[in-house]
Steps between C-alpha positions, in 0.01 A plus 500: 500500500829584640653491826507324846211289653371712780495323842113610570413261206359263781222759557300365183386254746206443234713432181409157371762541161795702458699470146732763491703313219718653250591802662811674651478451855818484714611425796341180793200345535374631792417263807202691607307326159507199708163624693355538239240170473249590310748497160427191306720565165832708509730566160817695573704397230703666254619819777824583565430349881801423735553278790342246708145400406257542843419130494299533855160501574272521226728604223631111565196406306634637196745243420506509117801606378349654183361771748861632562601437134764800329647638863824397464560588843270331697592193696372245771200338454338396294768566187795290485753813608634460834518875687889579609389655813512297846208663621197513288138573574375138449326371793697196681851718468648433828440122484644502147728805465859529437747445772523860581174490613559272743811666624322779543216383708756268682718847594203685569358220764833495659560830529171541702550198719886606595345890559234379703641233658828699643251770622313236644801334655643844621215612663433127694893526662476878535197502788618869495479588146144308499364693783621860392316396116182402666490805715576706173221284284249539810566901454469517139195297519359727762572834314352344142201393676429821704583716142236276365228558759533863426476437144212318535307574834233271616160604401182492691274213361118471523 
């Protein structure tokens, strides 16, 4: 067989074995396989598969390397090959990824707490400002709800 692993491979909720050895496949793993519970023995070796291996979920229960064997480019878990990529889709990634990560997540918090809190701030000193946003909030409240009345009128009930 040749090409990519289709994502909807999950769907075979019932599959108990899947050896798909030996073949040309290309491209990831994909994460969705993790559902998939009911597998008991899994042989993907000698593909031409790329990237991180989806160690989450159930696919962490195959842990022999010999099921990855012949994919040069795999990585993570569980062959020896460390993945290049700060973010992977192993579970535990924010406690364990790369700096980036955290500077990300670090920006991204701060960003939201200066943005809110300024507003905040603003609209506490400004009684003005606060008062005209209410009175705009109240009105935009009033016309959704009175739109959605006449969407979806009451009926009568036995």
């Amino acid at each position: 067989m040749i090409g990519k692993i289709p994502q909807e491979i999950n769907q075979l909720q019932e599959l108990e074995s899947m050896d798909l050895s030996n073949n040309l496949f290309s491209g990831g793993i994909p994460l969705s396989m993790s559902s998939m519970n009911s597998l008991d023995a899994l042989n993907w070796s000698y593909n031409n598969l790329s990237g991180p291996i989806p160690f989450a979920g159930h696919m962490s229960t195959f842990d022999d390397a010999s099921t990855y064997y012949g994919n040069e480019n795999l990585c993570g878990p569980p062959l020896p090959k460390k993945c290049d990529s700060p973010i992977s889709n192993n579970v535990g990634d924010l406690r364990t990824g790369s700096p980036e990560v955290w500077q990300f997540w670090i920006s991204a918090g701060l960003g939201f707490g200066i943005g809110f809190g300024g507003w905040y701030s603003v609209l506490t000193i400004k009684k003005k400002w606060n008062n005209a946003i209410l009175k705009i909030m109240d009105f935009t409240v009033e016309i959704l709800i009175t739109r959605l009345q006449h969407l979806f009128p009451k009926r009568n009930r036995l």
